[in-house]
One Martini backbone bead per residue (centre of mass of N, CA, C, O) as a GRO file, in nm:
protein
  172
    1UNK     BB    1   0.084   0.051   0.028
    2UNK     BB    2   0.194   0.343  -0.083
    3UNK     BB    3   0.052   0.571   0.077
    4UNK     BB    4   0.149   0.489   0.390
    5UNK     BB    5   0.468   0.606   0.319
    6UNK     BB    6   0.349   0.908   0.387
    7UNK     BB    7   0.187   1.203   0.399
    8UNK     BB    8  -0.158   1.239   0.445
    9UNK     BB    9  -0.176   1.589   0.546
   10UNK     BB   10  -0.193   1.672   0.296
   11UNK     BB   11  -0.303   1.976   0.146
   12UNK     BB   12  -0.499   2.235  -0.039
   13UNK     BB   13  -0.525   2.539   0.083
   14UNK     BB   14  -0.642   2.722  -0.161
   15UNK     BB   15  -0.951   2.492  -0.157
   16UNK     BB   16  -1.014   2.566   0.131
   17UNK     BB   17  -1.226   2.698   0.287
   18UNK     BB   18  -1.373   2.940   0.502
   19UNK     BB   19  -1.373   2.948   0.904
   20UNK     BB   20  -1.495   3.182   1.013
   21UNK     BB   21  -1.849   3.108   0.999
   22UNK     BB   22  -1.750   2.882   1.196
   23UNK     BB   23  -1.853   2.604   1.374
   24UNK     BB   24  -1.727   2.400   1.638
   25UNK     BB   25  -1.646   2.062   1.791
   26UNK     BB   26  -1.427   1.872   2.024
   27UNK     BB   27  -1.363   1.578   2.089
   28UNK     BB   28  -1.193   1.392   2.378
   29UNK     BB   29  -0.999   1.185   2.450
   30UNK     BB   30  -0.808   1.039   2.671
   31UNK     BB   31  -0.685   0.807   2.608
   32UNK     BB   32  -0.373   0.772   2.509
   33UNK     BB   33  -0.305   1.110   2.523
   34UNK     BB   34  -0.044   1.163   2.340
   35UNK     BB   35  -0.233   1.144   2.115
   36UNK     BB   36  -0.480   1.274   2.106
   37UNK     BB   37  -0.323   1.563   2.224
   38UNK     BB   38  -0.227   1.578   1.903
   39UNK     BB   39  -0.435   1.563   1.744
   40UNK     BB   40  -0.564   1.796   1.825
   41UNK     BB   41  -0.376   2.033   1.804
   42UNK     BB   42  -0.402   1.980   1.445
   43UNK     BB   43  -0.709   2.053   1.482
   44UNK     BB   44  -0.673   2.341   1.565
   45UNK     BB   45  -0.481   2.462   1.392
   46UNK     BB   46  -0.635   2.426   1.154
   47UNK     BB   47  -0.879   2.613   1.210
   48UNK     BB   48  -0.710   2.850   1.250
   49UNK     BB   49  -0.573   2.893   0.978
   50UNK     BB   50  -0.876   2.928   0.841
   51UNK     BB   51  -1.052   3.132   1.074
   52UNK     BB   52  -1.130   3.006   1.319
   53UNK     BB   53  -1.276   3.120   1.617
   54UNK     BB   54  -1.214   3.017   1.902
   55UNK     BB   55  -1.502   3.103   2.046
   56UNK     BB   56  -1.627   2.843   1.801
   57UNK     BB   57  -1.457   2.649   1.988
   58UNK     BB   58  -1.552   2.342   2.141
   59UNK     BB   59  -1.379   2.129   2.409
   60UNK     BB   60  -1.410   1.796   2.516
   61UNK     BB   61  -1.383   1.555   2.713
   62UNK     BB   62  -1.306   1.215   2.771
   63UNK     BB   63  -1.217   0.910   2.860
   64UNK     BB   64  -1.314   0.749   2.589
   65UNK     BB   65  -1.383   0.640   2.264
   66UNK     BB   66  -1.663   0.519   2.357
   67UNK     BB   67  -1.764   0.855   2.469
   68UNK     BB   68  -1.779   1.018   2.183
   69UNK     BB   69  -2.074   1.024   2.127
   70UNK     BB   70  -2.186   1.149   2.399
   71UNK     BB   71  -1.998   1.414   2.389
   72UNK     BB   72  -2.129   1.511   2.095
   73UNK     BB   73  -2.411   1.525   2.210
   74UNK     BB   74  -2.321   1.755   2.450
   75UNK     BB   75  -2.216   1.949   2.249
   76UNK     BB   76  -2.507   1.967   2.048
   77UNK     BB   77  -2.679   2.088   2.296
   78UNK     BB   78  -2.494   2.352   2.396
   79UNK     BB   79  -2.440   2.417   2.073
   80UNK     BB   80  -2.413   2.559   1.780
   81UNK     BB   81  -2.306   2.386   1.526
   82UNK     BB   82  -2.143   2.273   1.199
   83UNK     BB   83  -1.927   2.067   1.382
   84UNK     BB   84  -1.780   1.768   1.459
   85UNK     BB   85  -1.468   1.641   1.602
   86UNK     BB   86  -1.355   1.284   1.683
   87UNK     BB   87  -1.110   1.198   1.926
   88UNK     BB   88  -0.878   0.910   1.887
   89UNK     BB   89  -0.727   0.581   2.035
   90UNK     BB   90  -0.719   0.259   1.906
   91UNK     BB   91  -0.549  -0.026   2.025
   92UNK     BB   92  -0.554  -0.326   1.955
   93UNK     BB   93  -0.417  -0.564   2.095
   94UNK     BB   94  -0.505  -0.900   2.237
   95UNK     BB   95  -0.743  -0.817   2.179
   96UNK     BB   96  -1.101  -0.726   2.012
   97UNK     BB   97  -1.210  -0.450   2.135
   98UNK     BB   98  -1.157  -0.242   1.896
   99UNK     BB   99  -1.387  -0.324   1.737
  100UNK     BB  100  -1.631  -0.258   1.918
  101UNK     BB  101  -1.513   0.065   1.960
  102UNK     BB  102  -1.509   0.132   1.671
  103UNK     BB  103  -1.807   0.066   1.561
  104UNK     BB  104  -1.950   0.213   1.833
  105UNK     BB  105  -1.826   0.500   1.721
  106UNK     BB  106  -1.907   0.512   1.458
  107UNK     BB  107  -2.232   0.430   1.464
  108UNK     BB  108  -2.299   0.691   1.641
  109UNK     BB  109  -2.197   0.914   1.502
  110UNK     BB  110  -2.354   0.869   1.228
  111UNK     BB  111  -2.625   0.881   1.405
  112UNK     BB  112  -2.588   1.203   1.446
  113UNK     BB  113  -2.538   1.333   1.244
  114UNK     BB  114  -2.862   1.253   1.111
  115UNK     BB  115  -3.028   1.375   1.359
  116UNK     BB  116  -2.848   1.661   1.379
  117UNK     BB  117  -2.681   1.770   1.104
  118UNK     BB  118  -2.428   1.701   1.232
  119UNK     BB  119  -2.100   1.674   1.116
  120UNK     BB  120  -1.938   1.388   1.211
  121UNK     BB  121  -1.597   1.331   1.295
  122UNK     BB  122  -1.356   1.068   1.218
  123UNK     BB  123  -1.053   1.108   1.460
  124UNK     BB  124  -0.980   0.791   1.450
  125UNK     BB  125  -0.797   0.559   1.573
  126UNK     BB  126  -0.623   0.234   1.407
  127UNK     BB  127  -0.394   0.070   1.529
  128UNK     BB  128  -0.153  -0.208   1.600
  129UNK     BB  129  -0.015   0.033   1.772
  130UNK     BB  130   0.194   0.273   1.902
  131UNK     BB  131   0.372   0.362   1.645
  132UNK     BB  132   0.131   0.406   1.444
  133UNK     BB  133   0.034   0.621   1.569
  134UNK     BB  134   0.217   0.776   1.622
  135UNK     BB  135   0.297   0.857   1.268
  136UNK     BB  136  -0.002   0.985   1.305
  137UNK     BB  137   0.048   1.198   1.573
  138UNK     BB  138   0.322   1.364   1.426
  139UNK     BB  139   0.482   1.200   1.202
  140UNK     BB  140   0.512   1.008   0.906
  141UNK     BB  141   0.213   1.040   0.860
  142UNK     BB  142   0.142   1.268   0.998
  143UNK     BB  143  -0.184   1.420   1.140
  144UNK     BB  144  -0.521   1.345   1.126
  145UNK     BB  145  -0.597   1.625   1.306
  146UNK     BB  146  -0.563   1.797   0.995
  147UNK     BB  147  -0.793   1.600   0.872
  148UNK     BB  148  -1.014   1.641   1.033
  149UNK     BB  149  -1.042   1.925   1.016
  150UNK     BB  150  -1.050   1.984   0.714
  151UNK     BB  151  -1.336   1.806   0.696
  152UNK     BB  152  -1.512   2.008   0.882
  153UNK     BB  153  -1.509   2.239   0.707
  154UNK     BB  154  -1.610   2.134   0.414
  155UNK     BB  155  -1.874   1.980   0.590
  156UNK     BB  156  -1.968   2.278   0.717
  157UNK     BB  157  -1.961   2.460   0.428
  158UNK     BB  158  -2.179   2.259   0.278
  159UNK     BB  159  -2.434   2.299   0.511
  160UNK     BB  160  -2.420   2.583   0.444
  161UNK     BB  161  -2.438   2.640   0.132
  162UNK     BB  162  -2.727   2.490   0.172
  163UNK     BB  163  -2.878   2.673   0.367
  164UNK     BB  164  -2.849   2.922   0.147
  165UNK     BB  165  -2.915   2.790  -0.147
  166UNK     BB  166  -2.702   2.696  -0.309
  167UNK     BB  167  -2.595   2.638  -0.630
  168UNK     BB  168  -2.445   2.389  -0.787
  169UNK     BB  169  -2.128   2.323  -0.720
  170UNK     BB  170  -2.048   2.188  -0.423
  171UNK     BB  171  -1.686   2.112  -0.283
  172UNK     BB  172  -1.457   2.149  -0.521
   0.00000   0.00000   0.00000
């Protein structure tokens, strides 16, 4: 798999709209601390880059990264927000259970977006060690939580360009 040998956070700064007038929602699992508050750190630098004013961003932890769909509906009921982005990770070790968190992770952010229509970001690492997750959470892969950014932006854009009833091809 050639993509996995390079840095996957490079992305066209000048392809991406303006986050001045979105709000975001950041959750952050505790669990894993070193990886995941470098994922955070990675997504607020990206979304400040982009123009989105601090006042804008709401962060809140959880335990791990099974509390984040939770989370993000504590965050969603408490705000209004434009996307919210969940920041974990799960590594696998010698159980299955990374399967069981990352399914019911996956599918609860799903079912909230849907549910709230706001855009919830999977920025959940699934690595099979500590070290593939370092290499993703400002390593030799890159970012993650700079992609997790990238893409709530894009999304928060989408829905209000939506909203605002604009016409024709919307986030190209």
């Amino acid at each position: 798999m050639a993509s996995a040998l390079k840095n996957l956070s490079q992305y066209d700064e000048n392809a991406l709209p303006s986050a001045a007038d979105l709000r975001f929602g950041i959750v952050v699992a505790d669990w894993n601390a070193q990886i995941t508050h470098a994922l955070y750190q990675g997504c607020l630098e990206t979304l400040l880059k982009h123009g989105a004013k601090e006042e804008n961003i709401h962060m809140i932890q959880v335990p791990g990264s099974f509390e984040l769909p939770a989370g993000a509906r504590l965050l969603a009921g408490a705000h209004k927000l434009d996307a919210i982005v969940a920041i974990g990770c799960v590594i696998k070790g010698e159980t299955n259970h990374n399967e069981y968190i990352n399914n019911s992770v996956a599918l609860g952010l799903t079912n909230l977006g849907v549910a709230t229509n706001i855009p919830c970001i999977f920025g959940v690492l699934t690595p099979n060690d500590e070290q593939q997750a370092l290499d993703r959470a400002g390593g030799k892969h890159g970012n993650k939580g700079i992609e997790a950014g990238v893409t709530a932006i894009r999304m928060a854009a989408l829905k209000q360009a939506l909203q605002k009833g604009e016409k024709g091809k919307i986030g190209f």
